[in-house]
N, CA, C and O atoms as a GROMACS GRO file, in nm:
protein
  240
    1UNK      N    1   0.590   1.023   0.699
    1UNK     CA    2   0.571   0.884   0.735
    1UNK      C    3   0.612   0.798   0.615
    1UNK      O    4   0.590   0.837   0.501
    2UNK      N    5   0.670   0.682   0.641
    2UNK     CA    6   0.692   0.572   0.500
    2UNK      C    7   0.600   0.521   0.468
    2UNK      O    8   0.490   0.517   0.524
    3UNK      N    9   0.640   0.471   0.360
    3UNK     CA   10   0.512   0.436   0.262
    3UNK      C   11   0.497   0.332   0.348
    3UNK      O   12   0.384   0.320   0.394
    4UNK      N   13   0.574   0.258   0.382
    4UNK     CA   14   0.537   0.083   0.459
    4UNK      C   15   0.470   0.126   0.577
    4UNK      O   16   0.400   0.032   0.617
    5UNK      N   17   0.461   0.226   0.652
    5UNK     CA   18   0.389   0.253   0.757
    5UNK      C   19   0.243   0.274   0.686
    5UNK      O   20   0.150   0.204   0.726
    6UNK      N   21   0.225   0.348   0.603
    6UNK     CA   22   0.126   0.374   0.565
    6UNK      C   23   0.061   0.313   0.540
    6UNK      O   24  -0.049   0.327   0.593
    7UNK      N   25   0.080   0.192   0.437
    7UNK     CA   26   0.031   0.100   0.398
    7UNK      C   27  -0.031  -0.023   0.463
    7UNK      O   28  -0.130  -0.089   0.433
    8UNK      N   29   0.098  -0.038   0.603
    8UNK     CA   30   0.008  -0.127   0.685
    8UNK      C   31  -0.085  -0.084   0.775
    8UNK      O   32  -0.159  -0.172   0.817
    9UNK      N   33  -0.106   0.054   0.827
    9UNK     CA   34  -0.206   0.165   0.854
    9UNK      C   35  -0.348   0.109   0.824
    9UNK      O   36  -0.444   0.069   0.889
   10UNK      N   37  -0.309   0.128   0.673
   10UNK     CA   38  -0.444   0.103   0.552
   10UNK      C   39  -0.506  -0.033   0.605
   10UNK      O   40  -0.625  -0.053   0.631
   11UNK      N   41  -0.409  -0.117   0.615
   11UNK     CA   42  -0.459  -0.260   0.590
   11UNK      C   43  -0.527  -0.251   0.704
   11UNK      O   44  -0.649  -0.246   0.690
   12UNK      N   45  -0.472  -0.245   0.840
   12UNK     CA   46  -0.547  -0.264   0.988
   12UNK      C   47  -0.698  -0.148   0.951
   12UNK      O   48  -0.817  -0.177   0.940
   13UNK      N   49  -0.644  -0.046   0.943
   13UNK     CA   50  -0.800   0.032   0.928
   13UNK      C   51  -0.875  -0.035   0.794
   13UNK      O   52  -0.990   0.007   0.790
   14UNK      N   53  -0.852  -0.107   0.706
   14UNK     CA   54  -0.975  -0.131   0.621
   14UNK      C   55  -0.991  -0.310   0.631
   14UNK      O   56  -1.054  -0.384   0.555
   15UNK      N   57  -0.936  -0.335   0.714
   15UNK     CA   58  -0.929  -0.472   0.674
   15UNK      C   59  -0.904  -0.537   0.588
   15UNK      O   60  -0.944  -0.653   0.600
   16UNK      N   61  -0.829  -0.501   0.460
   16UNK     CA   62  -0.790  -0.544   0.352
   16UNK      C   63  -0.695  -0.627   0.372
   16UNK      O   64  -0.625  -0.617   0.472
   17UNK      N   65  -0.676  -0.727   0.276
   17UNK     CA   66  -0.573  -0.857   0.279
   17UNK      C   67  -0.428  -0.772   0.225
   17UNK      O   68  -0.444  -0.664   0.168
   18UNK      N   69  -0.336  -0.808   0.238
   18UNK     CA   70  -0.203  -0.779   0.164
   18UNK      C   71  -0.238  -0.791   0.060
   18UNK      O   72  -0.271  -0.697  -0.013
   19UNK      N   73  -0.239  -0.932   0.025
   19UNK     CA   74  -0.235  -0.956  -0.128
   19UNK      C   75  -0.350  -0.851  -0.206
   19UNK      O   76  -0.319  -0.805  -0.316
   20UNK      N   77  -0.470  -0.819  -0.150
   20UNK     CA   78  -0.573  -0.763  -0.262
   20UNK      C   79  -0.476  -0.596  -0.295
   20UNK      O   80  -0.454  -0.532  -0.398
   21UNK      N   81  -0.435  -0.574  -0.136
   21UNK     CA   82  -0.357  -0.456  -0.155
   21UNK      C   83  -0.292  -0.413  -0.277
   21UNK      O   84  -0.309  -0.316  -0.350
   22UNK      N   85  -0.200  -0.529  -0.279
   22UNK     CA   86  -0.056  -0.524  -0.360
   22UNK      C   87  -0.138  -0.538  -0.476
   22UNK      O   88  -0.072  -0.489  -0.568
   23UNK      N   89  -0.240  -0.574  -0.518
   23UNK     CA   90  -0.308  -0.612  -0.676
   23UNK      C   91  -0.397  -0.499  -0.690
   23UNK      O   92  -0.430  -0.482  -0.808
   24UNK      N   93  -0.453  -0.405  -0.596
   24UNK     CA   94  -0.511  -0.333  -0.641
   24UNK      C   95  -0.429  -0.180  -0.679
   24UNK      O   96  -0.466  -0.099  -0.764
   25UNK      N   97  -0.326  -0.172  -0.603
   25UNK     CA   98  -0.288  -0.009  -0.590
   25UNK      C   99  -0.173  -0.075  -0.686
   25UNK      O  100  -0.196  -0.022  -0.794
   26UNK      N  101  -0.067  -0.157  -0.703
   26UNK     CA  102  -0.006  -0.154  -0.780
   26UNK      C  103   0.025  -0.302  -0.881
   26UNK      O  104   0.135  -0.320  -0.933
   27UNK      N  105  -0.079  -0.392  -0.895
   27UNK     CA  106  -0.084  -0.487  -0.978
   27UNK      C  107   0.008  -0.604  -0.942
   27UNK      O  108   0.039  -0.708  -1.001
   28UNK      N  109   0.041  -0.549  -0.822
   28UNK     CA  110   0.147  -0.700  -0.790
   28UNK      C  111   0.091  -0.745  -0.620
   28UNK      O  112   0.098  -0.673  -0.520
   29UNK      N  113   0.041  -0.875  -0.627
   29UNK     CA  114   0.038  -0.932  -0.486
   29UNK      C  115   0.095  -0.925  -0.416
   29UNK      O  116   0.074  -0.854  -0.318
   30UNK      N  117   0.224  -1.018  -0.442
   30UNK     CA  118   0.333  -0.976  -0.361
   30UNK      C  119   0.425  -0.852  -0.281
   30UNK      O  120   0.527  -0.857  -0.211
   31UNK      N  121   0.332  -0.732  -0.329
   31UNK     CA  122   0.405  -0.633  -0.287
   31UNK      C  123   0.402  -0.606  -0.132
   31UNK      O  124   0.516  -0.561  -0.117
   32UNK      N  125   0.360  -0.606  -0.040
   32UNK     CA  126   0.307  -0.586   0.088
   32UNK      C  127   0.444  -0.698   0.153
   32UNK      O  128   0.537  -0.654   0.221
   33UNK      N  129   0.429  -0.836   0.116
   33UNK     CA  130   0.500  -0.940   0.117
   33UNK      C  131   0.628  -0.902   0.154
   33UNK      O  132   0.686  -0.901   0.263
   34UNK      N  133   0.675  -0.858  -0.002
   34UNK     CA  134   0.800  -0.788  -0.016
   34UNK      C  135   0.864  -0.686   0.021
   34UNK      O  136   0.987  -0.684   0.021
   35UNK      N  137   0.795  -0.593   0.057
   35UNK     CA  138   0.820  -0.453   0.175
   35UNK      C  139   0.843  -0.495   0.294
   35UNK      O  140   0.946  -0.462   0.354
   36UNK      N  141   0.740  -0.584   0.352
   36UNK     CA  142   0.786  -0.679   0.489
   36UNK      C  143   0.894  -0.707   0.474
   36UNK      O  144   0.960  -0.710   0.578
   37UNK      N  145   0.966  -0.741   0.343
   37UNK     CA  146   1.107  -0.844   0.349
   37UNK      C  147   1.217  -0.721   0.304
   37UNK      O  148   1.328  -0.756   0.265
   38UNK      N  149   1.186  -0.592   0.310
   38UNK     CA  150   1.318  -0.506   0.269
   38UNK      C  151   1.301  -0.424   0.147
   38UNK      O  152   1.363  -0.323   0.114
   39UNK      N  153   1.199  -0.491   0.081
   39UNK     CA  154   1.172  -0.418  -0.055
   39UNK      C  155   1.186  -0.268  -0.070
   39UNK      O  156   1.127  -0.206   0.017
   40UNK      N  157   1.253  -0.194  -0.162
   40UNK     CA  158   1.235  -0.055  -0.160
   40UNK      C  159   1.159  -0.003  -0.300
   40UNK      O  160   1.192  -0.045  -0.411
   41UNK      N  161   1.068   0.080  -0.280
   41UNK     CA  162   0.959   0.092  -0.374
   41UNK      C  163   1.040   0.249  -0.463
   41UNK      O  164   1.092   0.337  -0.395
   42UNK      N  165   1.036   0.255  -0.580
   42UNK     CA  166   1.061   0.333  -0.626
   42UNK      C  167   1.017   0.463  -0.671
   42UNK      O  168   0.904   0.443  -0.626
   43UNK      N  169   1.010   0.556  -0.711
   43UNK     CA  170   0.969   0.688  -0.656
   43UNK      C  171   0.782   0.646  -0.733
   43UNK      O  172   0.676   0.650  -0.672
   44UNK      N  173   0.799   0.617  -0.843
   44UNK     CA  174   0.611   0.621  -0.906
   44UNK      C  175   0.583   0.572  -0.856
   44UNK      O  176   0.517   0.615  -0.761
   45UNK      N  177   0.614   0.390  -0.879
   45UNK     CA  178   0.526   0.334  -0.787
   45UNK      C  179   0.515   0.368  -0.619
   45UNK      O  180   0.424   0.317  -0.554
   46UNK      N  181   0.600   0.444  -0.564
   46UNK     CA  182   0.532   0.490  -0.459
   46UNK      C  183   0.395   0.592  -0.423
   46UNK      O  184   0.306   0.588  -0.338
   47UNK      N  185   0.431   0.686  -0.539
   47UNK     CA  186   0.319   0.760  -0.569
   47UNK      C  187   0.186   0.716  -0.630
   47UNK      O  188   0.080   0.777  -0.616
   48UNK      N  189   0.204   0.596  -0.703
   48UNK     CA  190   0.059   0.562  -0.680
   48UNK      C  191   0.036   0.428  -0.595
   48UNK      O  192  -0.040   0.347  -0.648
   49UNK      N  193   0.074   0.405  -0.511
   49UNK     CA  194   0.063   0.330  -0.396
   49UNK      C  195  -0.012   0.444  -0.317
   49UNK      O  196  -0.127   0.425  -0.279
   50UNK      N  197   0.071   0.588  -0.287
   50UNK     CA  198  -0.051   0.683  -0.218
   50UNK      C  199  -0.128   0.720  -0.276
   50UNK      O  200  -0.236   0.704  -0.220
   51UNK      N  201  -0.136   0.773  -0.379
   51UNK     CA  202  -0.258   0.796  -0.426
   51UNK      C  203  -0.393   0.757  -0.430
   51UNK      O  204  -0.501   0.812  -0.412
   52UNK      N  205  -0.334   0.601  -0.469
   52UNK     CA  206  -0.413   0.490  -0.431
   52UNK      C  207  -0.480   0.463  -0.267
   52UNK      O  208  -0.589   0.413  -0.238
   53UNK      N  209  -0.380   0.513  -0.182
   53UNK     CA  210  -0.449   0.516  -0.014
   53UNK      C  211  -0.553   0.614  -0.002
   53UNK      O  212  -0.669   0.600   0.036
   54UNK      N  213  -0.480   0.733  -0.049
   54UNK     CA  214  -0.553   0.878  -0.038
   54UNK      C  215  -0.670   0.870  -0.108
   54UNK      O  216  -0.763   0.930  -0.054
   55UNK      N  217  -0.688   0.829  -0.184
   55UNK     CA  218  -0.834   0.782  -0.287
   55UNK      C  219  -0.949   0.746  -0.225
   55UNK      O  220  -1.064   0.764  -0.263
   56UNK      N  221  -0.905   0.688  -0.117
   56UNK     CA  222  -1.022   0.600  -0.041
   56UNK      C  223  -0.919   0.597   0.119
   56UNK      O  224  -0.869   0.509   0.188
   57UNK      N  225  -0.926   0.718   0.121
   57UNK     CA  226  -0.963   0.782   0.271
   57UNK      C  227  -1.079   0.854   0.282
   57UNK      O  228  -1.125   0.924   0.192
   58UNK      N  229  -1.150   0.831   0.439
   58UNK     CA  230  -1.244   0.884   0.461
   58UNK      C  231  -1.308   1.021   0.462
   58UNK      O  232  -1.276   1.100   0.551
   59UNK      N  233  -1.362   1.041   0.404
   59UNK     CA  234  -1.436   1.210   0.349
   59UNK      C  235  -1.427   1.247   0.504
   59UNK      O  236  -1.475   1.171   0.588
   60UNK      N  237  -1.344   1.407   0.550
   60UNK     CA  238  -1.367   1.406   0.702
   60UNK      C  239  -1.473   1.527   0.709
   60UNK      O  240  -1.520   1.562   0.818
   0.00000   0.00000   0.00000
């Protein structure tokens, strides 16, 4: 799955804003923004963009 799927996944299941998104997993607001608009994320920061999801997924 892409990271942009994933990510907006996250947002609908946690209710999180874009912006807190983009500032918490990788220090930039705008990032969520910018993926909407074409952005292509590069290999780390993709990896801790998941990491960052996977972190705080639910214990099953």
């Amino acid at each position: 799955m892409s990271v942009h799927r994933e990510i907006e996944k996250f947002l609908r299941r946690t209710d999180m804003s874009a912006t807190r998104f983009g500032r918490l997993a990788a220090g930039d607001p705008r990032l969520v923004h910018d993926l909407r608009n074409g952005r292509e994320l590069r290999p780390k920061l993709e990896g801790r963009v998941r990491a960052f999801i996977a972190a705080r997924q639910p214990a099953p």
